[in-house]
MARNUNU-88785 format. One record per atom (N, C-alpha, C): residue in one letter; x, y, z. Coordinates in steps of 0.2 Angstrom, whole numbers, plus 5000, padded with zeros to 4 digits. Layout:
# residues N
aXYZ/...
This chain:
# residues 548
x434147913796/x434747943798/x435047933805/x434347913808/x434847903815/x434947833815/x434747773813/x434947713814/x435747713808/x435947753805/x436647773802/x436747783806/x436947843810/x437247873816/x437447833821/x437047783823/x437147733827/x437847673826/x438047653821/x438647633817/x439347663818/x439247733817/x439647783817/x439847803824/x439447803826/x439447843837/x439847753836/x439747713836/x440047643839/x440747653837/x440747653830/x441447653830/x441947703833/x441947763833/x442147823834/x442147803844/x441747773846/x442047763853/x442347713854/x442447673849/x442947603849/x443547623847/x443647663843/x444247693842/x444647733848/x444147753850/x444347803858/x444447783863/x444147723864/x444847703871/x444847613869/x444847593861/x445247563861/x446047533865/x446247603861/x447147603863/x447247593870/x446847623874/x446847623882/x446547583885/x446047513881/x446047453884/x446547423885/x447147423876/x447347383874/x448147393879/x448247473879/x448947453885/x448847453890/x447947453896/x447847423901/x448047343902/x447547313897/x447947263896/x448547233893/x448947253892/x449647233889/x450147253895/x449847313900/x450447313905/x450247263912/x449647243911/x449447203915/x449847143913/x449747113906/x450247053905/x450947043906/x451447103904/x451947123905/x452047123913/x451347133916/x451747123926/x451847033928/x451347003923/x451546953925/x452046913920/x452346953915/x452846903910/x453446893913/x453646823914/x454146793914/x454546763910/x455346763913/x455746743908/x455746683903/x455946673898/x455846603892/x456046563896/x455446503896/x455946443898/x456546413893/x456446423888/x457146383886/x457646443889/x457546493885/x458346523892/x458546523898/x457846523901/x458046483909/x458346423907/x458046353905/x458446303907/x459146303903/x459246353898/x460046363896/x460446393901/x460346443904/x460546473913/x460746423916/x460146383917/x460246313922/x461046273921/x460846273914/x461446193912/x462046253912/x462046323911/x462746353910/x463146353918/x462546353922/x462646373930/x462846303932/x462846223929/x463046173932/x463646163933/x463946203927/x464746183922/x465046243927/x464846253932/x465146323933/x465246313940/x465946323943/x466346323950/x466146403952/x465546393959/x465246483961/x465546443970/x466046453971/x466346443979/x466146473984/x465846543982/x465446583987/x464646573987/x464346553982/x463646533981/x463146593979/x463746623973/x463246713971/x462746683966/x462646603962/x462246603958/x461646573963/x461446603969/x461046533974/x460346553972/x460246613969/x459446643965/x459346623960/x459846573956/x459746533949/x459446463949/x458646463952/x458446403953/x457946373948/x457546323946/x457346283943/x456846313941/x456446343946/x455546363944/x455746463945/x456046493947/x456346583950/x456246583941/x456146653942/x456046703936/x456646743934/x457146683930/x457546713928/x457946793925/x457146843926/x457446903923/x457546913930/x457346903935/x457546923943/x458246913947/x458646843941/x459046833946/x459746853944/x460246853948/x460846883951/x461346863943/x461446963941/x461946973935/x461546953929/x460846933929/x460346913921/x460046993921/x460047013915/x459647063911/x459247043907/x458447053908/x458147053900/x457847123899/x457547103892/x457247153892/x456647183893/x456547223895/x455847253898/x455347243893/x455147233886/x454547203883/x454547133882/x455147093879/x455147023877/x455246973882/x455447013888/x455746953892/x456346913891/x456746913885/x457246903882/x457946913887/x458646873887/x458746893890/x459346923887/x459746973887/x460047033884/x460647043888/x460847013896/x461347053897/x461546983903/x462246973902/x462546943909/x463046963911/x462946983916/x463547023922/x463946973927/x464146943925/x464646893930/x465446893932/x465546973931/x466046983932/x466246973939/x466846973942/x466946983947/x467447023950/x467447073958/x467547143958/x468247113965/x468647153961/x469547143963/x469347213968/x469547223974/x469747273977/x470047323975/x469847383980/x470147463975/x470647443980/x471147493980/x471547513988/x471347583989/x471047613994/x470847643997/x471347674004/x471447754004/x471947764008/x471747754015/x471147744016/x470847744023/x470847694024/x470847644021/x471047544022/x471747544025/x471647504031/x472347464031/x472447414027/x473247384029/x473447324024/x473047254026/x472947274033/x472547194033/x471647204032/x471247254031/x470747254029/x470947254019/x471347284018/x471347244009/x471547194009/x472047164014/x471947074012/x471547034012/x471147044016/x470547034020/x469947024013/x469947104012/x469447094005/x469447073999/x470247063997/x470647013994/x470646943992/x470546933998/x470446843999/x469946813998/x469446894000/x468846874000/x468546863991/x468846923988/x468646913981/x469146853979/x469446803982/x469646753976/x469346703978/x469146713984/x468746633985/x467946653981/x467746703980/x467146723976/x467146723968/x467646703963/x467746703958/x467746643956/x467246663949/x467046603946/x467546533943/x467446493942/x467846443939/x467646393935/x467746353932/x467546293931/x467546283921/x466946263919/x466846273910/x466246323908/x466346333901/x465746363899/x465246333894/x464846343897/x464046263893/x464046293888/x463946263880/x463846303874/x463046283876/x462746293882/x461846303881/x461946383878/x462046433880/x462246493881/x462246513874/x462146463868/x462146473861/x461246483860/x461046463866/x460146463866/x459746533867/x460346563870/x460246653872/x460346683866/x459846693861/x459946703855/x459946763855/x459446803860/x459746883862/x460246923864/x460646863867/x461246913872/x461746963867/x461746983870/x462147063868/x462747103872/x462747063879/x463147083883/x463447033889/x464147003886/x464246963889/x465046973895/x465146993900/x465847003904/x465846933909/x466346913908/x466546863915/x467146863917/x467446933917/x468146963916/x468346963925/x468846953929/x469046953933/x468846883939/x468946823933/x468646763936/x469446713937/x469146663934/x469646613937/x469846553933/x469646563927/x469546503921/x470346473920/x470646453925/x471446423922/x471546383918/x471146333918/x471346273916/x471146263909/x470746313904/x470146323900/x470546353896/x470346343887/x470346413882/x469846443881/x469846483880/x469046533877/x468746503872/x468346443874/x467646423869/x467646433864/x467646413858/x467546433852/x466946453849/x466446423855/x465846413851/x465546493852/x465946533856/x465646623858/x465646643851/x465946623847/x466046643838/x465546663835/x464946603839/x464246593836/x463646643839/x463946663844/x463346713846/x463546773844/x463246793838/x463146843832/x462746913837/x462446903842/x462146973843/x462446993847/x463146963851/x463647003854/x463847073852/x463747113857/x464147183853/x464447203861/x464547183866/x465147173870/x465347093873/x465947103874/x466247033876/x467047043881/x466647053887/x467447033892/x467547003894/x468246983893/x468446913895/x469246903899/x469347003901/x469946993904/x469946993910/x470846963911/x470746943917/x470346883920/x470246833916/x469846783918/x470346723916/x470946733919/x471346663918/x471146613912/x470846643904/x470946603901/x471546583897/x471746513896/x472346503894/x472346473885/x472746493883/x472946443877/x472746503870/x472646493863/x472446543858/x471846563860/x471746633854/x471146663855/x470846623850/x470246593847/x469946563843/x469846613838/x469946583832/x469746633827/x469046653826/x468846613829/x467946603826/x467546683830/x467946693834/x467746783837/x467846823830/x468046803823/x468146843822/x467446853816/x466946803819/x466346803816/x466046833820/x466246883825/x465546923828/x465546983827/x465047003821/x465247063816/x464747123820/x464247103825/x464247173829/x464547183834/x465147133836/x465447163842/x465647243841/x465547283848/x465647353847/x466347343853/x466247303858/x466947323862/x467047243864/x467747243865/x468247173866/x468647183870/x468747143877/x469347153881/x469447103883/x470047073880/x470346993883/x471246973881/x471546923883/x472046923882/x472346863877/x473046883876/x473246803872/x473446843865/x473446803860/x473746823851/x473146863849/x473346903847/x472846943842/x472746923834/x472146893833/x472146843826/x472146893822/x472146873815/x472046903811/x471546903807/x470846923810/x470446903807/x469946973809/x470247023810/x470047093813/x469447113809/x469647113804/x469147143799/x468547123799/x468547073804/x467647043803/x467447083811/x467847123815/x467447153819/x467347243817/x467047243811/x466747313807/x466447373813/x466247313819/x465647393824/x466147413831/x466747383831/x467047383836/x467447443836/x467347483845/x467347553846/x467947543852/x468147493855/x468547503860/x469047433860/x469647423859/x470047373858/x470547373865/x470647333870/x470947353874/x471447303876/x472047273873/x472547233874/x473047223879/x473147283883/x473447313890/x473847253893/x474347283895/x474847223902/x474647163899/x475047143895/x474947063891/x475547053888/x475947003885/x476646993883/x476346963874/x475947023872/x476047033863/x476547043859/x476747013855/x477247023851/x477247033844/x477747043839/x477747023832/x477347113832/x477247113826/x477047183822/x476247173822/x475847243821/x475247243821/x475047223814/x474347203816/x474247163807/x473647203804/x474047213796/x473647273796/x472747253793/x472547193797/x472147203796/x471647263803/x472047293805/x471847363810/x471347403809/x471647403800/x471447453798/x470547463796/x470647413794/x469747403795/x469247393802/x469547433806/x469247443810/x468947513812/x468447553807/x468347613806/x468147643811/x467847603814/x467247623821/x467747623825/x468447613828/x468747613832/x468647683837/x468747713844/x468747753846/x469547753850/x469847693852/x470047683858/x470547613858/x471047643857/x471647593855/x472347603860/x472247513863/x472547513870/x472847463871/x473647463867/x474247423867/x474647413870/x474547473878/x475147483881/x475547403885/x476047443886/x476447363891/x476347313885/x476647293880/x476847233877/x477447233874/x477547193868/x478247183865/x478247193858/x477647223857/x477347253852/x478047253845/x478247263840/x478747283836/x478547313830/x478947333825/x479047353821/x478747433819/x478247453814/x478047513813/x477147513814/x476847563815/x476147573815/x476047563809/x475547503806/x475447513800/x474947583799/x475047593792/x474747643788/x474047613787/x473847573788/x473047543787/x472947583792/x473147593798/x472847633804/x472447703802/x472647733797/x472447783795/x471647793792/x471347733792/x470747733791/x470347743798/x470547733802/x470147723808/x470147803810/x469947853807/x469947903809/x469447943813/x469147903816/x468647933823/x469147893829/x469947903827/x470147863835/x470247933839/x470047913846/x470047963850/x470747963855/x471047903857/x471247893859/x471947823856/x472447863857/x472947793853/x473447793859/x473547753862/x474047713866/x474547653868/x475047683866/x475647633862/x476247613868/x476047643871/x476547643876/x477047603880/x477647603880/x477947523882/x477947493877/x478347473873/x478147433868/x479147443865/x478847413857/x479647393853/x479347443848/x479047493846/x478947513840/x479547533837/x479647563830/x480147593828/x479747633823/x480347663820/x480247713812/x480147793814/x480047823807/x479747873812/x479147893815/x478847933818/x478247933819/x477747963811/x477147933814/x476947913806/x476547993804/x476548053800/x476448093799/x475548083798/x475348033794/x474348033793/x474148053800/x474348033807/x474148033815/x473748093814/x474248163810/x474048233811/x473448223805/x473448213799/x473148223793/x472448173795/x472448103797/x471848083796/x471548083805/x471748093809/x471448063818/x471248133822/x470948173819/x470848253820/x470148263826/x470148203830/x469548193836/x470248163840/x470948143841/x471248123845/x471448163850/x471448143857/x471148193864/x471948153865/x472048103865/x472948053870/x473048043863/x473848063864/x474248023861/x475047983865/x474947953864/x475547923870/x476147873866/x476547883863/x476947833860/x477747833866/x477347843870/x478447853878/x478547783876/x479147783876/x479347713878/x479447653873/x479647693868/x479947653860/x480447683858/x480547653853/x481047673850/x480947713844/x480447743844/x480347823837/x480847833836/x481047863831/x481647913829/x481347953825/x482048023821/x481848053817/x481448123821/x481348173816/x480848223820/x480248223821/x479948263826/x479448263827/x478748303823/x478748273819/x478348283813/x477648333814/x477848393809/x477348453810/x476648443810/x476648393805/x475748353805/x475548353811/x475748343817/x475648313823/x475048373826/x475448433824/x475048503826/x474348523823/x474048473819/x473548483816/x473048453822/x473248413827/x472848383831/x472448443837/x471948473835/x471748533840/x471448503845/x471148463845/x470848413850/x471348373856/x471848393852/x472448353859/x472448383866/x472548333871/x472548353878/x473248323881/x473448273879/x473948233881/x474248193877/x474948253876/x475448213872/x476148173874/x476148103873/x476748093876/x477148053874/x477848103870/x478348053866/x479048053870/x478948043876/x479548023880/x479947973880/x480447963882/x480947903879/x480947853874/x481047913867/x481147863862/x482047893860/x481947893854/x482447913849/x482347993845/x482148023847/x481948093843/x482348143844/x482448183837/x482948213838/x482648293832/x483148313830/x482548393830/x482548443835/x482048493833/x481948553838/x481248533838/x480948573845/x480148553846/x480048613839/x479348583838/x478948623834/x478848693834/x478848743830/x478448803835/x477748793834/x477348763829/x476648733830/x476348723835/x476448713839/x476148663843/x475848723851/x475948773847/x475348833848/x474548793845/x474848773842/x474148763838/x473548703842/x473948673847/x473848633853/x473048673853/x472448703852/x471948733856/x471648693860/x471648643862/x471248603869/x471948613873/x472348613873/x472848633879/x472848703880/x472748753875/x472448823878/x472148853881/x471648813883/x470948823888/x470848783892/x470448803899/x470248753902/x469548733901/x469048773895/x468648743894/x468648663892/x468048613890/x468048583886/x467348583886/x467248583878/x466348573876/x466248523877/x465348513877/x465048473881/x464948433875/x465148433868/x465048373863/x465748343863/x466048363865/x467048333865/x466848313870/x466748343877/x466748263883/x466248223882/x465448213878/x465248183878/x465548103873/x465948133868/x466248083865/x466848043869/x467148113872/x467748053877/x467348013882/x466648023884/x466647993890/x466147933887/x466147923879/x465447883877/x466147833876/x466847833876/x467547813875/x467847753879/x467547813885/x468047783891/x467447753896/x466747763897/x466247743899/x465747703895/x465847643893/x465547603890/x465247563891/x464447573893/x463747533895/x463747533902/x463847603906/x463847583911/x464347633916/x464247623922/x464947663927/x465547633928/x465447583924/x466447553925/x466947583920/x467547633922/x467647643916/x468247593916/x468247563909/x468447533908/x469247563904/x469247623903/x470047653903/x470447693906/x470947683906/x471447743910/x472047773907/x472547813909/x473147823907/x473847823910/x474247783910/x474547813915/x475147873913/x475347923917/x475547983914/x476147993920/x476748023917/x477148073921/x477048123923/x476948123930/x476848203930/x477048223937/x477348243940/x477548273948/x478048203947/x478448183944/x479148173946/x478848093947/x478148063947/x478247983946/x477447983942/x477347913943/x477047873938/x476447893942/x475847903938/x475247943940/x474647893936/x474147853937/x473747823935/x472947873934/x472747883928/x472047923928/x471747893924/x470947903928/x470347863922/x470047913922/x469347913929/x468647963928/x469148023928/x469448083927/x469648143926/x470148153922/x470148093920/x470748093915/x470548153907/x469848153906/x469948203903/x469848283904/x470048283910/x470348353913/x471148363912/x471448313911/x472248303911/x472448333904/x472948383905/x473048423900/x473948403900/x474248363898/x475048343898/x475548353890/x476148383889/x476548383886/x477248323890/x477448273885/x477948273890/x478348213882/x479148253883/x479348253874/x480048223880/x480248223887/x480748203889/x481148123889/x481848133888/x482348083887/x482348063880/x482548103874/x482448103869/x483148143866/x483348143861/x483748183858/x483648273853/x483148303858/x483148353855/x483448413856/x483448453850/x483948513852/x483548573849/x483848613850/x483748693847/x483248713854/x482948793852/x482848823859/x482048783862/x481848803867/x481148783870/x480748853866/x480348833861/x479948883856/x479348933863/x479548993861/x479049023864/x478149033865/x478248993858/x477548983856/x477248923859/x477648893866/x477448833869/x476748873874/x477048943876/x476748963881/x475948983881/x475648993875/x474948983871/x474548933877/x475048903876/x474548853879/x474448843888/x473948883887/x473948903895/x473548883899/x473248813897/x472748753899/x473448703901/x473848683898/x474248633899/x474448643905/x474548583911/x474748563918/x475148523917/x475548513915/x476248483917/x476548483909/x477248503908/x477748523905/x478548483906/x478548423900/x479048403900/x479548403897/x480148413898/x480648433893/x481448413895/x481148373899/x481948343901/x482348283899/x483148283898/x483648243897/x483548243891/x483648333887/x483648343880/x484348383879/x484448403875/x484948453873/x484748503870/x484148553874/x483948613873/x484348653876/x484448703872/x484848773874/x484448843875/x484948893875/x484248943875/x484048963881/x483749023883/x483449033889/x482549013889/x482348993896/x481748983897/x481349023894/x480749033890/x480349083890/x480149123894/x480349213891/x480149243898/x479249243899/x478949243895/x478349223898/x477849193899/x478349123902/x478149073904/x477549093911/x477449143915/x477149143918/x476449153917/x476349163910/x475649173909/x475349083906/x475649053908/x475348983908/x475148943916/x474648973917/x474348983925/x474048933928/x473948873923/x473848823922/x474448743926/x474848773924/x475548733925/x475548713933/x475748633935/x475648613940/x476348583942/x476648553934/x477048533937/x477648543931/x478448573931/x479048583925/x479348543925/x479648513919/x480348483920/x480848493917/x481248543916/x481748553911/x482448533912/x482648503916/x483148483918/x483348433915/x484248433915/x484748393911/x484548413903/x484748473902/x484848523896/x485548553896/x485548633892/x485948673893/x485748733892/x485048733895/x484748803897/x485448863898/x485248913896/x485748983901/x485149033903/x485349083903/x484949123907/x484849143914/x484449193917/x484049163923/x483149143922/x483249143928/x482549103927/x481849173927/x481649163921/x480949213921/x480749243927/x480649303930/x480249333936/x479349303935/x479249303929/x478649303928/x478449213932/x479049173934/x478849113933/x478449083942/x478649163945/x478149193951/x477349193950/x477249203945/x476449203944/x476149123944/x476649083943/x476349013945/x476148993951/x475449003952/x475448983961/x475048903959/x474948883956/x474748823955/x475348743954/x476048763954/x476548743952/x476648693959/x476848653958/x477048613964/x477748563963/x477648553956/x478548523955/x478848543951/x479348563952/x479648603949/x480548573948/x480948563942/x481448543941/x482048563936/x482348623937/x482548653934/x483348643934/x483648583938/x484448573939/x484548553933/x485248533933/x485948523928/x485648563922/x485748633923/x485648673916/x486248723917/x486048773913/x486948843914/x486348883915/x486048903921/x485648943923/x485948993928/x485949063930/x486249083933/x485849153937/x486049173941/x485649253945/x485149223951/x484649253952/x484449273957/x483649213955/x483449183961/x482849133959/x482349173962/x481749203957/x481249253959/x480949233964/x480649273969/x480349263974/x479549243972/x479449193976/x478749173977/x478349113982/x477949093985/x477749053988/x477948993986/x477848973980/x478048913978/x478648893974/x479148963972/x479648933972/x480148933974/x479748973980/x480448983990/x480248863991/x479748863991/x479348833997/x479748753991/x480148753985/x480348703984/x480948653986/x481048583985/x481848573987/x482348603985/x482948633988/x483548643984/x483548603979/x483548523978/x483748503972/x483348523967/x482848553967/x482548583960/x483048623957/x483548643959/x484048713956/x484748683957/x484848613959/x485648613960/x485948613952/x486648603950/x486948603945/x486848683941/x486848743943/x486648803939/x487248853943/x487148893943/x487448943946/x486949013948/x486448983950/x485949013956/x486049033961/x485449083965/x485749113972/x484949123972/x485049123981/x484349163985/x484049073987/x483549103990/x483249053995/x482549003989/x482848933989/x482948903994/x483548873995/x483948913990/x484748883993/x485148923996/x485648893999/x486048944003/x486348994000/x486548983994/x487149043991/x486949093994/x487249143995/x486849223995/x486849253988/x486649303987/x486649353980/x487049403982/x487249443977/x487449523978/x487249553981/x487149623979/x486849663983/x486449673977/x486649683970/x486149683966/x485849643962/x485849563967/x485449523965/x485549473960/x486049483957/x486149463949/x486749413948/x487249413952/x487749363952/x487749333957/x487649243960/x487949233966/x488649233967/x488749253974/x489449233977/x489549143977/x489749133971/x489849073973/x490649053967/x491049083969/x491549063967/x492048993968/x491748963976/x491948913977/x491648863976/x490948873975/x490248853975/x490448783969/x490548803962/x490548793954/x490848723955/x491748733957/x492248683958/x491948603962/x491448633968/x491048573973/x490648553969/x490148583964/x489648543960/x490148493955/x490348533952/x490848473947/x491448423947/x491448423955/x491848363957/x492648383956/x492748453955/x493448473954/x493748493962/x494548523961/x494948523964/x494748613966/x494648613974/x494348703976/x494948743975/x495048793971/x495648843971/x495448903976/x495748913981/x495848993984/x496149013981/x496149083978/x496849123975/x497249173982/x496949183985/x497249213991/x497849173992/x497849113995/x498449083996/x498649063989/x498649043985/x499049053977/x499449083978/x499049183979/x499649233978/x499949243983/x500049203990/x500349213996/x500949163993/x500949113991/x501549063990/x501749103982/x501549113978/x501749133973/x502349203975/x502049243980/x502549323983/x503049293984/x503049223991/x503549213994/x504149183988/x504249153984/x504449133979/x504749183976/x504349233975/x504549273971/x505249303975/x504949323984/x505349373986/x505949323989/x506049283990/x506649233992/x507149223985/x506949203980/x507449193977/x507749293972/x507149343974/x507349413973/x508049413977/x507849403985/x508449383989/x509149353990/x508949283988/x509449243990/x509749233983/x509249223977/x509449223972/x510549263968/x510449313969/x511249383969/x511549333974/x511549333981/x511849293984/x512249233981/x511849183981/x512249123977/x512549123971/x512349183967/x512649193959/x513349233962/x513449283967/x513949333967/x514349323973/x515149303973/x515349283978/x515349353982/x515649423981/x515649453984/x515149493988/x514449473984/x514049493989/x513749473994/x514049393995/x513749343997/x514249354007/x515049394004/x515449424009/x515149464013/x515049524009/x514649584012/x514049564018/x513649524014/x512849514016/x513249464022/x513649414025/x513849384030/x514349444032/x514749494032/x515149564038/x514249584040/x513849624035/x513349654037/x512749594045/x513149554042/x512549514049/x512949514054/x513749504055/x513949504062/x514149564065/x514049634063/x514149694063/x513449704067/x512849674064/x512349684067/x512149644072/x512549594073/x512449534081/x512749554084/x513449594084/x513749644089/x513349684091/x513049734089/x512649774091/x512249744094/x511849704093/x511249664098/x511549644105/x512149604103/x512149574109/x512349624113/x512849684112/x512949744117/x512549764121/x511849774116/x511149824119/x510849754123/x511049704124/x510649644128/x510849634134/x511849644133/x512049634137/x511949714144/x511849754140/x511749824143/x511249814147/
């Protein structure tokens, strides 16, 4: 029994610290694992074909450990190399910079930016997964064909890097790519990028209609067209992609009307942005199914209609909460592999063009203005008491302001002007202490402008073209507050002729009392005698009493 025993005791302690010779020794090899030489000498030959006029690749040397050198990632077990970072970093502007310390940094980022060819060794990095060379210098170059072939790519940027000529079609063989950013023709070969989450086309001169190969982009989160010459309709293939988060149209040639599936199928859509086309038609009740909306903005197209009263149903605009699974989604969107975010939006808001990225999902916007819509401003807008800026101007709204506009406490910045509001202005719109622009001219607004810090403290031209009083403009009010004295006022806004009636009825009397007068006289010869005896009767008499 004991020489059994003995067999037993052996194995049962080789099973126990096996494991913990086995990862003493494995993190020991791993301290010494260095990167693949074939990848290194692929590194090498890609680093030959390459113009670095600062000399940022000087740690990419012949015998140096790859996984250590400047912008190479591998991976912590394989040693493989997994990521290349060779982007190059354009200057922020910063208010604290002068203009000659940003030119300065400027000149500095272009003498630092890559140039030259790209080596198909780089088909040797059978691991990479993450390729940017985005803010480089490649003028004289197309985008390689042969990146088609690197199948384990699930990012690839490439904008902003001067390259010239088509997009290859052969990217459209890279079936894990998950995010793309580059410029040129959009091929038609979409539907071979199945994992792709972020599409970002931006400030580029695209044209012709969207293809609906779009649609089969299921995984899409994040669609960014803005600034092109974009035409025709959104295809309805779009409507498959319904985990988009964000759709941004902005600037462009679209037309038709806005497509009703946006509400039915894109029920996680935080932006919607179509300003600056030509939509027509109304603005479709589907829209209101979007409870997830933050920022909506169909300003300057063709739209016509009355606003919705749905859009109560806005609930992410009614609160400043936002749950921690919703911004986890928006920020896995807009933050992708990393602290660069790579999205922004740009928005109206305080009266000029506002750029936001990292807080951009705290941005709460409605903005319907330059449009042709009509009927009153729905009361049911005021629900939404998370929303910070409210646009509605250069419509043909009538109707008075909502009186309870002031329980949207939220509000930073109005724009109702160039309407035909009546009314006065709500008291309640005193409780806005967070309100900072405010624009309420060319309406038929009239009475007394409620007192408050913020909208004493604004310019008169927030209220020119109304028939308003009190301070910040001169008018005065009554005494009861309610009408201005501004009878002369009206005539100088509208570029008319000023009437005094006082003098009217001074020259009107004299008129009246001259020819009362004189009138009998020249019709009646007798009386015309009388009235000349009666005046030399009475110059005798003067002159007697003058002469006396």
């Amino acid at each position: 029994m004991e020489a059994s025993f003995r067999p037993v005791s052996f194995l049962f302690l080789t099973f126990l610290f096996l494991p913990n010779f086995l990862f003493f020794f494995f993190c020991a090899r791993l301290s010494e694992l260095r990167c693949i030489d074939t990848e290194r000498q692929a590194l090498l030959n890609f680093k030959q074909h390459l113009i670095d006029p600062s000399n940022r690749l000087s740690s990419w040397t012949a015998h140096g450990d790859c996984c250590l050198w400047e912008g190479v990632v591998c991976h912590n077990l394989t040693a493989h190399v997994h990521q290349l970072h060779l982007r190059s970093f354009c200057p922020v502007w910063d208010d604290s910079m002068s203009s000659e310390q940003y030119d300065a940094e400027y000149e500095a980022y272009r003498r630092s930016r890559f140039g030259g060819k790209l080596n198909p060794s780089l088909l040797d990095l059978k691991h990479l997964n993450y390729f940017d060379l985005s803010f480089n210098n490649f003028n004289s170059i197309a985008i390689p064909s042969f990146l088609g072939l690197m199948k384990s790519l699930t990012h690839l940027n490439l904008s902003n890097a001067g390259f010239v000529g088509l997009i290859p079609h052969q990217l459209g063989n890279l079936s894990s790519l998950r995010f793309l950013n580059l410029e040129r023709i959009i091929p038609d070969c979409l539907m071979n990028w199945n994992n792709l989450e972020v599409l970002n086309l931006r400030n580029n001169n695209f044209s012709g209609s969207i293809p609906a190969s779009m649609g089969s982009l299921t995984y899409l989160k994040s669609l960014h067209l803005y600034n092109n010459t974009f035409s025709g309709k959104l295809p309805s293939s779009l409507k498959n992609c319904e985990m988009l988060v964000i759709i941004d149209v902005a600037e462009n040639r679209f037309a038709g009307n806005i497509p009703s599936w946006i509400g039915h199928r894109c029920t996680s859509l935080m932006i919607l942005s179509l300003r600056s086309n030509y939509f027509h038609g109304h603005i479709p009740k589907e829209l209101c199914a979007l409870t997830s909306l933050q920022i909506l903005d169909l300003s300057h197209n063709k739209l016509s209609g009355s606003i919705p009263r749905c859009v109560k149903n806005f609930s992410a605009m009614a609160t400043n909460n936002i749950s921690n699974d919703h911004l986890n989604s928006y920020n896995h969107s807009y933050y992708y592999g990393g602290t660069l975010p790579l999205e922004s939006a740009l928005l109206v808001i305080k009266g000029s063009i506002l750029e936001y990225s990292t807080i951009l999902q705290l941005v709460k916007s409605i903005d319907f203005s330059k449009n042709n819509l009509s009927g009153e401003i729905p009361k049911e807008v005021t629900s939404l008491q998370g929303l910070q800026s409210l646009n509605l101007s250069y419509n043909f709204l009538i109707g008075s302001i909502p009186e309870n506009i002031g329980t949207m406490r939220s509000l930073e910045s109005i724009d109702f002007s160039l309407n035909q509001l009546s009314g006065q202005i709500p008291s309640s719109m005193s409780s806005l202490t967070f309100l900072n622009h405010l624009n309420l001219s060319n309406n038929n607004l009239t009475g007394k402008i409620p007192l408050s810090t913020q909208l004493q403290s604004l310019n008169p031209s927030s209220y020119v073209g109304n028939k308003l009083c009190g301070p910040p403009l001169t008018v005065n009010c009554t005494i009861n507050g309610v009408k201005p004295n501004n009878e002369n006022i009206s005539s100088k806004e509208t570029g008319g002729l000023e009437v005094d009636w006082f003098y009217v009825s001074m020259a009107l009397g004299f008129v009246v009392g001259f020819w009362s007068v004189c009138g009998p006289l020249l019709l009646n010869k007798q009386w015309r005698i009388m009235y000349f005896q009666f005046l030399d009767h009475m110059w005798y008499k003067l002159k007697g009493v003058v002469s006396f």
